[in-house]
Backbone bond lengths (Angstrom), bond angles and torsions (degrees), N, CA, C in turn:
res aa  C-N    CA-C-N  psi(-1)  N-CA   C-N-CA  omega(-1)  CA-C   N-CA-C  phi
1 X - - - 1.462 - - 1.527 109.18 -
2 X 1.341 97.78 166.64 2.400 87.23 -159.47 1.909 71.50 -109.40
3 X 1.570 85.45 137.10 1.758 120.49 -171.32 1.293 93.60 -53.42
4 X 1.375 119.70 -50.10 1.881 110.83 -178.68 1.353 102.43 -39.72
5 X 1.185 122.41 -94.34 1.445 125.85 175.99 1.438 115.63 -6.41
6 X 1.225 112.85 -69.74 1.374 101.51 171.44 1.048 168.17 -62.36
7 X 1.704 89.66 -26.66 1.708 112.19 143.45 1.708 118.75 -75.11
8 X 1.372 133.53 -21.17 1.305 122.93 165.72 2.120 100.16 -69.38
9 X 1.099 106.43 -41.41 1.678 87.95 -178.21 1.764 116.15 -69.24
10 X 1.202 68.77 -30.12 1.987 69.33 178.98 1.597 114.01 -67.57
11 X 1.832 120.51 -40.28 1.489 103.26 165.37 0.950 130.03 -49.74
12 X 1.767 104.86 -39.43 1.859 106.11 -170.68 1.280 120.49 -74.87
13 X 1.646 101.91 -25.47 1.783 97.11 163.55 1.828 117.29 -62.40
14 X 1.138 102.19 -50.23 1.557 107.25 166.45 1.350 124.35 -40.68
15 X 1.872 119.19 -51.63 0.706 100.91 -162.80 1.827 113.71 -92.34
16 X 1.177 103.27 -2.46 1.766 137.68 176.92 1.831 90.41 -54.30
17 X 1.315 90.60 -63.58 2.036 103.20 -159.42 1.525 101.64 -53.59
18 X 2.013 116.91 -37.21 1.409 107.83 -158.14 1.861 99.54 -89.73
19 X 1.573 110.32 -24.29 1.336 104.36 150.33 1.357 129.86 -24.52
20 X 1.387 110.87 -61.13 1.375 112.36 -146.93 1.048 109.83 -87.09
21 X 1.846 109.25 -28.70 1.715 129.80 168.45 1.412 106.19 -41.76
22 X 1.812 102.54 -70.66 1.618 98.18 -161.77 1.673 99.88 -69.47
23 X 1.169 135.21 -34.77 1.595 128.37 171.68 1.367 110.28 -48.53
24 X 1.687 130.51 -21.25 1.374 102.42 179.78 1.437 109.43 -92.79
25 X 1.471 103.34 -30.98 1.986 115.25 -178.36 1.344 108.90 -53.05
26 X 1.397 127.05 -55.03 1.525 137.96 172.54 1.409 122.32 -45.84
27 X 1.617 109.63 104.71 1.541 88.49 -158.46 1.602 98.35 -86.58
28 X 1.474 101.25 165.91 1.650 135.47 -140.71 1.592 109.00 -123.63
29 X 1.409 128.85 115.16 1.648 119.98 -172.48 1.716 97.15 -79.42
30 X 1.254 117.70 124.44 1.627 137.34 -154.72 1.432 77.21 -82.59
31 X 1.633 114.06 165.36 1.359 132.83 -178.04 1.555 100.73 -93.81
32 X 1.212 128.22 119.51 1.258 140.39 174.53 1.666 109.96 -29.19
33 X 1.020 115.42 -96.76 1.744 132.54 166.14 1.534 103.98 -12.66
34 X 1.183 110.78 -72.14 1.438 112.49 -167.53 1.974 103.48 -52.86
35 X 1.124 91.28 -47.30 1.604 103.58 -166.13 1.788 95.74 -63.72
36 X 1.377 122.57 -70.11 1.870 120.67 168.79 1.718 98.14 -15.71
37 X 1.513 110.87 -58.60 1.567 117.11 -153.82 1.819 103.45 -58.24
38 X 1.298 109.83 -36.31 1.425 94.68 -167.62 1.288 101.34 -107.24
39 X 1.367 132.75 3.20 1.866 129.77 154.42 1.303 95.05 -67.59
40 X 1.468 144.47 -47.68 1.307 125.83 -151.78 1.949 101.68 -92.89
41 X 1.341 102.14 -12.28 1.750 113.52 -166.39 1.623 104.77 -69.48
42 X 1.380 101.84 130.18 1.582 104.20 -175.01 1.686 91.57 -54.21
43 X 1.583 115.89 -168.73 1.571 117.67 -176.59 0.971 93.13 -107.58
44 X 1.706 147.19 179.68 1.711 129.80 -140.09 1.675 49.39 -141.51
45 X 1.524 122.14 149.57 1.726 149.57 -170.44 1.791 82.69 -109.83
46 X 1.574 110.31 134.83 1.548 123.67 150.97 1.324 98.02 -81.00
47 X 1.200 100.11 138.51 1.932 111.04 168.36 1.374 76.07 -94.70
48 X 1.853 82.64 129.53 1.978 123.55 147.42 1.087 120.08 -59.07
49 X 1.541 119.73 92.18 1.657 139.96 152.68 0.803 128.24 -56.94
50 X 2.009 114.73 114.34 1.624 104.59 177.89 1.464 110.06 -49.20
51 X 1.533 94.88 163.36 1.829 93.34 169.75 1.936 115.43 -58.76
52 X 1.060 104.82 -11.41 1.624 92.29 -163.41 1.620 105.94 -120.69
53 X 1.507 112.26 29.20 1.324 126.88 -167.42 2.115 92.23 -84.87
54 X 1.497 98.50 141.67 1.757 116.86 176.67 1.675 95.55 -50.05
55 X 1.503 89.66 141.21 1.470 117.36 162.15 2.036 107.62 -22.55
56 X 1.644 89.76 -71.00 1.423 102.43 175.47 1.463 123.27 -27.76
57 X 1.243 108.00 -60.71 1.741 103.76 164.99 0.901 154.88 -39.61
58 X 1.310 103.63 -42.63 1.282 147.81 -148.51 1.841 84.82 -88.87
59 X 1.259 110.74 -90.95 1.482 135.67 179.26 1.738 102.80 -37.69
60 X 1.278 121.79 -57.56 1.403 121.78 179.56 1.734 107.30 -79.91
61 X 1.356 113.88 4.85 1.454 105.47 167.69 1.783 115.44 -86.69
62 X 1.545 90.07 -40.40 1.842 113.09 169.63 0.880 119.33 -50.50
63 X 1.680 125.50 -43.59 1.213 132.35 -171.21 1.158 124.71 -103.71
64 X 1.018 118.17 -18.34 2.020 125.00 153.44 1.404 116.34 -13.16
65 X 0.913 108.04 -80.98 1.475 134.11 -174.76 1.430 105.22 -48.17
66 X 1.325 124.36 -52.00 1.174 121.33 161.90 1.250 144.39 -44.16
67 X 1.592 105.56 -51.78 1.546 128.18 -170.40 1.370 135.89 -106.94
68 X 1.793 78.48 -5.08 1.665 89.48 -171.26 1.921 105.35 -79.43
69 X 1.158 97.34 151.79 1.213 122.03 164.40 1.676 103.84 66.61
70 X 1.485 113.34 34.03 1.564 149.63 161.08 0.967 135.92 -109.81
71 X 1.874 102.56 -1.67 1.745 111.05 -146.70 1.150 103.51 -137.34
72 X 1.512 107.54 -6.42 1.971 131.72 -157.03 1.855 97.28 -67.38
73 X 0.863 151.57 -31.15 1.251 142.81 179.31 1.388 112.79 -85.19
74 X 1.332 132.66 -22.24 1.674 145.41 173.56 1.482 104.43 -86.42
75 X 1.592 114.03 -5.35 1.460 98.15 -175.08 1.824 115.55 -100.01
76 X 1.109 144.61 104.15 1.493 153.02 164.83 1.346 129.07 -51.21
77 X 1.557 117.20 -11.78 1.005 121.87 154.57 1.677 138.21 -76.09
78 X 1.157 114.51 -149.46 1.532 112.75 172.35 1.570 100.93 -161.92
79 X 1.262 119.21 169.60 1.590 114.78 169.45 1.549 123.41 -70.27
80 X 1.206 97.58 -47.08 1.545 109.17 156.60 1.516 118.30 -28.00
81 X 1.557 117.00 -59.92 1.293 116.43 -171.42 1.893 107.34 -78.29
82 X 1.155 107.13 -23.72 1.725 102.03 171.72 2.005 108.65 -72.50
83 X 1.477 112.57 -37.66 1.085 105.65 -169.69 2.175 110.91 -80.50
84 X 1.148 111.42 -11.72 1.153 83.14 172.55 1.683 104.89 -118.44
85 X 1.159 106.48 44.73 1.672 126.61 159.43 1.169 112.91 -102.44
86 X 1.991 112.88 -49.55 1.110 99.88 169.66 1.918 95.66 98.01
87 X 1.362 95.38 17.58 1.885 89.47 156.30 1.217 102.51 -164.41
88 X 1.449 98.30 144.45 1.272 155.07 159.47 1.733 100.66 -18.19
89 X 2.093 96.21 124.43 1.697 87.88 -175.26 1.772 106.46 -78.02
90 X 1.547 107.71 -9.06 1.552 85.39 -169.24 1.989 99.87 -85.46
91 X 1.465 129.72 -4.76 0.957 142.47 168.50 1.707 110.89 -45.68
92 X 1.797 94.35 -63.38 1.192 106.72 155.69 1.688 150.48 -35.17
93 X 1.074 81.03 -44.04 1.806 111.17 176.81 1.659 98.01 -76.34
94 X 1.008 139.85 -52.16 1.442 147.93 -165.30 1.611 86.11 -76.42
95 X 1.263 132.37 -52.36 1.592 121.92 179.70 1.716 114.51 -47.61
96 X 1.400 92.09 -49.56 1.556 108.23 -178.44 1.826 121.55 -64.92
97 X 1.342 110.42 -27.98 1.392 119.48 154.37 0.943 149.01 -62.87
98 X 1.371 96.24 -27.58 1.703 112.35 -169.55 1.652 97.17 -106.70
99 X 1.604 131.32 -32.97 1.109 109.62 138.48 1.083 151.86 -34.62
100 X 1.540 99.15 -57.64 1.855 97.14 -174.13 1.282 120.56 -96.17
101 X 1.713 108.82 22.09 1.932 119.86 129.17 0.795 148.96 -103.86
102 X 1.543 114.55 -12.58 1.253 129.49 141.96 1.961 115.88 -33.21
103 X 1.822 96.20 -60.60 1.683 96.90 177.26 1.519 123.39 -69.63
104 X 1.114 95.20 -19.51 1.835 99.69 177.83 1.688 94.54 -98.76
105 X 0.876 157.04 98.39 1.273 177.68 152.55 1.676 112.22 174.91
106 X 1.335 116.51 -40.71 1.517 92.12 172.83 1.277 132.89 -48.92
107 X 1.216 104.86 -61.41 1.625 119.92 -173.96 1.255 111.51 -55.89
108 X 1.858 135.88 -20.80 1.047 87.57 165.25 2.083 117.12 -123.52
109 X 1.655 87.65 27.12 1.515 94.89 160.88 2.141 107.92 -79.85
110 X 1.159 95.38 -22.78 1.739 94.27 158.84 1.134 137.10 -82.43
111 X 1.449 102.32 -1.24 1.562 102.65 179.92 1.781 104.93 -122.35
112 X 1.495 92.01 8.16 1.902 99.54 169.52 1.398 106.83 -101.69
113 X 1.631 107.55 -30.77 1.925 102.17 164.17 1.348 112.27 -64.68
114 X 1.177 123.55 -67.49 1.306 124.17 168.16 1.671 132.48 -20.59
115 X 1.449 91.47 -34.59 1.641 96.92 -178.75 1.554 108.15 -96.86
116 X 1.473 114.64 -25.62 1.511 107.34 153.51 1.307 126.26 -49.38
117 X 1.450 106.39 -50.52 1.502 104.32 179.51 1.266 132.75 -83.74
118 X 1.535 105.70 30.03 1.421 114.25 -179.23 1.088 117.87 106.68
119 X 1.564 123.92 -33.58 1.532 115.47 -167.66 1.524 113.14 -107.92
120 X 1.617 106.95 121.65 0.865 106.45 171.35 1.451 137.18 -100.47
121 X 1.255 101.00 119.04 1.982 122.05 175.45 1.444 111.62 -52.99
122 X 1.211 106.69 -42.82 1.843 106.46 -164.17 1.692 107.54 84.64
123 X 1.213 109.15 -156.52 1.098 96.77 163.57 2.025 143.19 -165.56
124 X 1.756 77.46 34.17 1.450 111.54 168.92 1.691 98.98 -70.69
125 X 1.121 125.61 -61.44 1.691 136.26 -171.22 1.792 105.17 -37.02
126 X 1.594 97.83 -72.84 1.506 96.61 -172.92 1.431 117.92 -75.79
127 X 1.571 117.47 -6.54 1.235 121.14 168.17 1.720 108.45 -58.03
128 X 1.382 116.10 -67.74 1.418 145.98 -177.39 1.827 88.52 -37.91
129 X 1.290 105.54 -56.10 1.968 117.08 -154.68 1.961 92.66 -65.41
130 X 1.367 93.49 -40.68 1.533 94.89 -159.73 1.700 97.83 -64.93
131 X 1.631 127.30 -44.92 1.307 121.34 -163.67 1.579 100.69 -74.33
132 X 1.223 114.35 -20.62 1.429 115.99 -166.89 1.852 113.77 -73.03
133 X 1.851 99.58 -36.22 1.375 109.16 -174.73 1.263 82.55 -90.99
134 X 1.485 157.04 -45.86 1.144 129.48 -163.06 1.485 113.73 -69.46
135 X 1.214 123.08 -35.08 1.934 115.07 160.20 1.331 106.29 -40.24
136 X 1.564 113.01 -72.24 1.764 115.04 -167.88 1.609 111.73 -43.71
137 X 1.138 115.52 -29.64 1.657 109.66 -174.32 1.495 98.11 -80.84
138 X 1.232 128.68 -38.59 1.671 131.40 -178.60 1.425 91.60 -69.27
139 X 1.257 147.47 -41.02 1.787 128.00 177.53 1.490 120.18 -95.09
140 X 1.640 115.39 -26.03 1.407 117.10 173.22 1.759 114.81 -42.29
141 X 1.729 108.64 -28.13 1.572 104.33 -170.62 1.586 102.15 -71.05
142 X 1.268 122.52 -45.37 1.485 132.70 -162.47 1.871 107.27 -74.17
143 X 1.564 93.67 -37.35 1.384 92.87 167.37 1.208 118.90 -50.73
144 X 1.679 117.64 -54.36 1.863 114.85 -171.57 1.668 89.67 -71.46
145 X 0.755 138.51 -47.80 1.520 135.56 -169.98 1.250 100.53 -31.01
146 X 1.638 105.66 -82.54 1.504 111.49 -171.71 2.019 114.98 -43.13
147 X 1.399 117.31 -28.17 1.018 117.49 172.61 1.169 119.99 -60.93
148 X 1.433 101.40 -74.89 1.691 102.28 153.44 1.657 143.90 12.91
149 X 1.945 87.85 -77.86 1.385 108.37 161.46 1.410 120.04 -61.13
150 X 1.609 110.96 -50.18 1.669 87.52 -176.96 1.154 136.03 -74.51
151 X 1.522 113.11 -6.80 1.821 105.70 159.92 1.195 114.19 -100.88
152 X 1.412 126.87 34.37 1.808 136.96 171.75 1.521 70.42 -110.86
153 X 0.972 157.78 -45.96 1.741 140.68 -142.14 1.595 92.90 -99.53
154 X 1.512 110.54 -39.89 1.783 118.18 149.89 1.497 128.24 -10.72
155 X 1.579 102.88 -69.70 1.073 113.47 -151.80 1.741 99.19 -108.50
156 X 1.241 102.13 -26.76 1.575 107.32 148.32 1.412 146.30 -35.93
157 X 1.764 103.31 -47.66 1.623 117.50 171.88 1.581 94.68 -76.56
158 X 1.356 123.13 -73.64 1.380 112.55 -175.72 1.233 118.51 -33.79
159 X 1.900 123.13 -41.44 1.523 108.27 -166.86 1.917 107.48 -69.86
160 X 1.755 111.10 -18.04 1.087 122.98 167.55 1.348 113.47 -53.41
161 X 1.501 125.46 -57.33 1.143 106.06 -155.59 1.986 115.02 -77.45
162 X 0.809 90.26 -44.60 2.253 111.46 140.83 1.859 97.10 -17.27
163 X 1.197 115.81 -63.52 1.334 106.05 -146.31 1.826 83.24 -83.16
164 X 1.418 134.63 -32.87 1.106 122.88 -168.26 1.523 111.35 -80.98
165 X 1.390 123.06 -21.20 1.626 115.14 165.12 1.944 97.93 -73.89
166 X 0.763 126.00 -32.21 1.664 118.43 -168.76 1.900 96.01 -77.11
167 X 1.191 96.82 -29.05 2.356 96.58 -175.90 1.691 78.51 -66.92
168 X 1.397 122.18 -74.26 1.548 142.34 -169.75 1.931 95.49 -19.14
169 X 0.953 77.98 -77.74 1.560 88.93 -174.56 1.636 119.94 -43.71
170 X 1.489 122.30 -56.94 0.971 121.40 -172.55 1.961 107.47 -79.10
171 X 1.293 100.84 -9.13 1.621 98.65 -177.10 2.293 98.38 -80.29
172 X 1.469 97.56 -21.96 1.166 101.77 -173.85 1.843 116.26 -87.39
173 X 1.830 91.67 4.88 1.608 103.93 -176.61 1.147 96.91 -99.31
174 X 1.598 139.51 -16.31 1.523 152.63 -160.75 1.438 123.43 85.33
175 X 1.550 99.37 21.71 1.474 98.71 170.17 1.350 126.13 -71.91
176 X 1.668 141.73 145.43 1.323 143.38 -157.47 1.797 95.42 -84.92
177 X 1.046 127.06 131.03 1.853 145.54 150.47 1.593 94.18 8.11
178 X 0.955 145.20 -98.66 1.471 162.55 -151.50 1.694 93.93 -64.70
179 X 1.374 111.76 -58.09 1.990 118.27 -176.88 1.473 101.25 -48.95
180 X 0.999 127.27 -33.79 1.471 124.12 -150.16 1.324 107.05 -95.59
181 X 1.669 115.82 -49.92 1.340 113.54 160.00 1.398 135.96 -53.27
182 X 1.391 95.63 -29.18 1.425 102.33 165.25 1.222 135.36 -65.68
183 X 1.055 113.26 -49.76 1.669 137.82 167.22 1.734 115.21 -60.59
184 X 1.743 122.74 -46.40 1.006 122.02 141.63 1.459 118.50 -31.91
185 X 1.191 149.58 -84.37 1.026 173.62 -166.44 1.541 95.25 -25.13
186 X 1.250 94.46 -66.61 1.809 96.98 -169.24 1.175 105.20 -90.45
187 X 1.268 150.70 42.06 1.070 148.74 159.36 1.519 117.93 -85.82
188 X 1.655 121.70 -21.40 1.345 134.96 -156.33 1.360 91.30 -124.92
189 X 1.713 125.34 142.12 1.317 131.68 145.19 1.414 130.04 -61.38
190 X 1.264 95.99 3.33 1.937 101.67 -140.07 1.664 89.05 -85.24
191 X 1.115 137.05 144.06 1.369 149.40 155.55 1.182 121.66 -11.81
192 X 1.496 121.34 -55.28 1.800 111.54 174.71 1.413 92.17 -92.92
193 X 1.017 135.72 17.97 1.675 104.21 169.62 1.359 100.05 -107.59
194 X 1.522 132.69 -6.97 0.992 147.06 163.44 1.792 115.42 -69.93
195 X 1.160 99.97 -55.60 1.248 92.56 155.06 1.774 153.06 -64.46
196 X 1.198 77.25 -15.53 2.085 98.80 -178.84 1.601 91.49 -75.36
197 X 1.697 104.89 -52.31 1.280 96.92 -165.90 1.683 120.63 -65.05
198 X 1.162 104.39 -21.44 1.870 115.86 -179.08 1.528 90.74 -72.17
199 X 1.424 129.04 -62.17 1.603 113.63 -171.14 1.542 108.10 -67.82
200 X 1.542 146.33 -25.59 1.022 129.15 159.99 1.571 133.30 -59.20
201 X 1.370 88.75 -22.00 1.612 93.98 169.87 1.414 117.57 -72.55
202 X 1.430 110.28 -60.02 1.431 122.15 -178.57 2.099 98.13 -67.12
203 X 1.062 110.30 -10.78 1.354 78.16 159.91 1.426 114.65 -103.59
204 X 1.175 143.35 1.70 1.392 146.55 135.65 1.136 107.98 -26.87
205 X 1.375 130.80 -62.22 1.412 143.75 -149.84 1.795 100.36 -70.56
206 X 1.837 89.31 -40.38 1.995 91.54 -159.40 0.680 102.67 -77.88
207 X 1.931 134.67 -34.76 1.213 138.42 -172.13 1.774 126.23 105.92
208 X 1.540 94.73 8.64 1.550 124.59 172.92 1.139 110.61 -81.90
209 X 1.474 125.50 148.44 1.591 118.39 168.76 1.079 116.50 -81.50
210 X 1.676 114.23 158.03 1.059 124.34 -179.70 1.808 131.21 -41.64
211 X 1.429 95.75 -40.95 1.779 112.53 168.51 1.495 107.09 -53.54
212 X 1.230 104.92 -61.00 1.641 115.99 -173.42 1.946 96.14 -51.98
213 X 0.964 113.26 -69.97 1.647 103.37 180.00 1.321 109.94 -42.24
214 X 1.426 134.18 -54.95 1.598 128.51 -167.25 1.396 112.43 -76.68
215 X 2.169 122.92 -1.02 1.209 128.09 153.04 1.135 103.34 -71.64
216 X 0.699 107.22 -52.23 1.961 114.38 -178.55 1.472 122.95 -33.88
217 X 1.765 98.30 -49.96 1.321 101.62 -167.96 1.710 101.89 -86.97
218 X 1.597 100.41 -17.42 1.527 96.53 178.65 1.641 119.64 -71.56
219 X 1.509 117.56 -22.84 1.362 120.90 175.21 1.319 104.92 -76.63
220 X 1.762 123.03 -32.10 1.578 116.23 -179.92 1.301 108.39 -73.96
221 X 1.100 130.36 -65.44 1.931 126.89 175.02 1.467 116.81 -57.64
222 X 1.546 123.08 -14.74 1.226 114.67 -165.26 1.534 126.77 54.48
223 X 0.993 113.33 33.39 1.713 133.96 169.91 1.597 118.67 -78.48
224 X 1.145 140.44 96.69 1.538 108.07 -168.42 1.427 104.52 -90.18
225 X 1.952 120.69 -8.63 1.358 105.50 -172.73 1.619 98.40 -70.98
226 X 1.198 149.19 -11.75 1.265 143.98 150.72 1.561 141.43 -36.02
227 X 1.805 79.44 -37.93 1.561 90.82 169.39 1.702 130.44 -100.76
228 X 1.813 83.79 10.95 1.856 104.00 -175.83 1.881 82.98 -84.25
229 X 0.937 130.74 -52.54 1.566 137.29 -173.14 1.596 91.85 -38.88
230 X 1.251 116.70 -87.48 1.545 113.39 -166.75 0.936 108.57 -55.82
231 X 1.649 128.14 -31.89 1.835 101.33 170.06 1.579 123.92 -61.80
232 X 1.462 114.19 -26.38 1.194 107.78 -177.30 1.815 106.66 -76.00
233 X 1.334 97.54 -39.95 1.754 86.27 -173.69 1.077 114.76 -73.24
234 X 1.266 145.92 4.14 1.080 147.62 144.67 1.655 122.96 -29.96
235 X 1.623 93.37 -45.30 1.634 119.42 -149.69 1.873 85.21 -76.17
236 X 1.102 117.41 -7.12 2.091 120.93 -178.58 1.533 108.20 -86.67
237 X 1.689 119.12 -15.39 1.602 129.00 178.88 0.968 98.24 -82.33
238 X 1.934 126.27 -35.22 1.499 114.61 -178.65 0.894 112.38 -126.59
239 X 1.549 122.01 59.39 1.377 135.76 137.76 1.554 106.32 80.61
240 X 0.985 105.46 22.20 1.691 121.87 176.97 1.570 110.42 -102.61
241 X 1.397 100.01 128.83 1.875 126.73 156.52 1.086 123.68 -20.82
242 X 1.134 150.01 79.73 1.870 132.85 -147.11 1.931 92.57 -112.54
243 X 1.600 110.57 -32.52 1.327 103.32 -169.26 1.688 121.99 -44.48
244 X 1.436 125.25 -52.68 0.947 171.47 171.35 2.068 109.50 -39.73
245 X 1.437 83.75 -53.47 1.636 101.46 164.20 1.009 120.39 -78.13
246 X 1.691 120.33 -50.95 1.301 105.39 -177.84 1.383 128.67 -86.23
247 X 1.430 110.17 9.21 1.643 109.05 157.17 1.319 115.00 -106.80
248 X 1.173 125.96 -6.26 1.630 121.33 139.15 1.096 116.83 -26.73
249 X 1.192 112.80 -89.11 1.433 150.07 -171.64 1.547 105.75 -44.93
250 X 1.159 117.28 -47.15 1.516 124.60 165.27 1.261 122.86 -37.80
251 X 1.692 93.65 -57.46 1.301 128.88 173.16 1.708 128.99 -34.49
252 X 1.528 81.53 -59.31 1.783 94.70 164.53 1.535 111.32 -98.73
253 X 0.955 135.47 8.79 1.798 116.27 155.52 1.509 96.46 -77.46
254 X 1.554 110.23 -60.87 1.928 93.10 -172.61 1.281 120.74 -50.32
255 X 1.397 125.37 -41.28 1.569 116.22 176.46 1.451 113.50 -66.79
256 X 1.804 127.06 -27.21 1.572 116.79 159.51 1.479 116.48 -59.04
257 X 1.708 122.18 -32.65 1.016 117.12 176.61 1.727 121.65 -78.05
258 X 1.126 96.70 -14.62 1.765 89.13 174.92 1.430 107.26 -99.87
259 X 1.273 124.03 -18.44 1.447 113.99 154.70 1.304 128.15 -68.35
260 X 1.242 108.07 -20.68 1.799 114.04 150.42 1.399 125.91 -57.04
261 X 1.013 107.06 -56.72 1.296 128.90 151.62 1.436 118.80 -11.16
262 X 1.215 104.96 -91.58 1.362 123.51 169.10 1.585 127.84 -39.29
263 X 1.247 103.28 -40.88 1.411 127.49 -177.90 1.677 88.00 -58.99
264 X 1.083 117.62 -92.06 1.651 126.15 -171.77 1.581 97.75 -45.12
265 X 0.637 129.79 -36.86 2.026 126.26 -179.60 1.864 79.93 -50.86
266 X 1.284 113.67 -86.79 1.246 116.05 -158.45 1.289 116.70 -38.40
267 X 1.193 134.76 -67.41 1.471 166.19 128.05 1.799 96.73 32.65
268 X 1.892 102.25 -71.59 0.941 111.19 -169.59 1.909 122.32 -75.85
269 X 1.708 99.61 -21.44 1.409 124.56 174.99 1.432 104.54 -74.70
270 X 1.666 127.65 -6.18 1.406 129.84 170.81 1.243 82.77 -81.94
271 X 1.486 127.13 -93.31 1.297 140.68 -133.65 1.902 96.92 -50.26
272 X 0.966 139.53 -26.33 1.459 153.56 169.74 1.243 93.65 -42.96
273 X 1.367 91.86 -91.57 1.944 106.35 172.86 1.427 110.85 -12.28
274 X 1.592 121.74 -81.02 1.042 115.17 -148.60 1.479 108.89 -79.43
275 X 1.160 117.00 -15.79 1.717 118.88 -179.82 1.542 97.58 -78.56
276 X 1.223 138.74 -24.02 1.828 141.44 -177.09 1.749 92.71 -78.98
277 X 1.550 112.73 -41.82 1.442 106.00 -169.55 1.939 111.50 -77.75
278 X 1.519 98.87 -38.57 1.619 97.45 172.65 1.655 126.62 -58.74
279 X 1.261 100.78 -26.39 1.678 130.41 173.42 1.359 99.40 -64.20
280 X 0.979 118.14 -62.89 1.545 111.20 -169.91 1.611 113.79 -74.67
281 X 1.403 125.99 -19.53 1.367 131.37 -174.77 1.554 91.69 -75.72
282 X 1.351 115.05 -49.02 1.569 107.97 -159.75 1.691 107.90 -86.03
283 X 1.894 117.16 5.15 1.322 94.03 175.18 1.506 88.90 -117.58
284 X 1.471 134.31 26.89 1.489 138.23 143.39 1.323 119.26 -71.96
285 X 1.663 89.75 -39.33 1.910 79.89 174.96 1.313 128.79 -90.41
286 X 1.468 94.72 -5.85 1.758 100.92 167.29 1.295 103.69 -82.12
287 X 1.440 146.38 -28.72 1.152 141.23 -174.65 2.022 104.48 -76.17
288 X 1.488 106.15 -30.38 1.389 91.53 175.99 1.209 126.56 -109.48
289 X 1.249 114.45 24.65 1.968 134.19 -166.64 1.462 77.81 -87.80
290 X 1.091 145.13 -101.29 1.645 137.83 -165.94 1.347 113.57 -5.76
291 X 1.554 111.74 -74.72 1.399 105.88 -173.34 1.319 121.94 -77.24
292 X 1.592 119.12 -6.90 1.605 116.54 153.86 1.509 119.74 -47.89
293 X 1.864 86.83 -40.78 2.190 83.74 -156.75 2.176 82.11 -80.38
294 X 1.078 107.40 -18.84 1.657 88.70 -170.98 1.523 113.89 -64.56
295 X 1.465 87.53 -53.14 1.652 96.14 166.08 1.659 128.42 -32.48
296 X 1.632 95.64 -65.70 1.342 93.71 172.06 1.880 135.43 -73.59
């Protein structure tokens, strides 16, 4: 890089930093509004961390309060996708921190080995590398997240369609609309049936129907085969057949789900393919690179 340059960036960082120094020491008449907003603002509560709770917590518990609702355009997730994971956004946030310094410190502890060992980077390259990996570590968390979520929403519709032959069944033993789901419910260890049964309970408690809770839980997980359940049980308030439906209905989520299924079988039986076919191109051309260079 030509030394001018670098001494003009280096003043303006300098003279940027003593800006900002004497701008914070100098006291400043606060903006009215903003200032009303946080006298009248409840105090944002730290959640109480066991002592032996992950880094992650810990750090995204600190920084909540700070960052939240500063960060809303960098974020790729949704609430939906934290709640049927089952963690915590400031959990999240502490993932996302400790990444995207982790990536902004590599690049240019690699470009200080590098310059030990002779080679010199300069230092436009690892500047550029460092802001670039420090973004990717701030979205890499939301990325696995969102993954995450979509085979929890996976294993979700299937545990749905499960729970509607087991309603089916027990409505066909003479159990009452509400008995059956209930009893369904706890029949399975599995995660959403664990969960149906916690919102059927607590809607016992509130005094909501059972449908209305499994809408509920369908707007919180974002599941809609959840919310095919309460539409059908509904159909028992007005004197409607539900047995009949809800193994229909069963019927066709498992055959959407094994055509899902299938889909990714194939998908992944390409990507096979073509990594067996690139393999073999590149140990043909190692087998004929010799008699090229002899040839030539």
């Amino acid at each position: 890089m030509n030394p001018t340059l670098l001494i003009i960036a280096a003043g303006l960082a300098v003279g940027g930093g003593c800006y900002l120094l004497i701008r914070q020491l100098l006291p400043s008449r606060p903006a009215l509004q903003p200032a009303l907003e946080r006298l009248n603002s409840a105090p944002t509560p730290i959640p109480d961390l066991p002592p032996g709770a992950p880094l992650e917590q810990r750090l995204g518990a600190r920084a909540q309060p700070l960052l939240e609702g500063r960060i809303t355009a960098l974020t790729l997730t949704t609430a939906a996708d934290l709640a049927i994971v089952g963690k915590a956004r400031s959990t999240l946030l502490g993932e996302r921190l400790i990444a995207s310094a982790a990536g902004l410190v590599v690049a240019p502890l690699a470009g200080m080995v590098l310059s030990l060992g002779g080679v010199g980077v300069g230092y436009l390259l690892p500047g550029a590398a460092s802001l670039a990996l420090g973004v990717l570590g701030w979205l890499l968390p939301d990325l696995l997240l969102r993954e995450q979520a979509s085979k929890a929403r996976a294993e979700a519709a299937a545990a749905a369609s499960a729970f509607m032959d087991l309603v089916a069944i027990a409505r066909t033993a003479g159990d009452a609309a509400n008995e059956s789901m209930v009893r369904s419910a706890r029949i399975s260890g599995n995660p959403t049936f664990h969960r149906i049964a916690e919102v059927l309970q607590q809607a016992a408690w509130s005094g909501i129907t059972p449908s209305q809770a499994l809408v509920e839980l369908r707007d919180e997980w974002a599941v809609p085969e959840l919310g095919d359940i309460a539409d059908i049980m509904r159909l028992t308030s007005a004197g409607g057949q539900v047995i009949e439906t809800l193994r229909e209905r069963a019927r066709t989520l498992r055959d959407a789900q094994l055509a899902a299924e299938q889909a990714e079988a194939n998908k992944q039986s390409e990507r096979l393919t073509a990594a067996m076919t690139l393999t073999g191109v590149v140990f043909l051309l190692m087998m004929l690179y010799p008699a090229a260079v002899a040839m030539l």
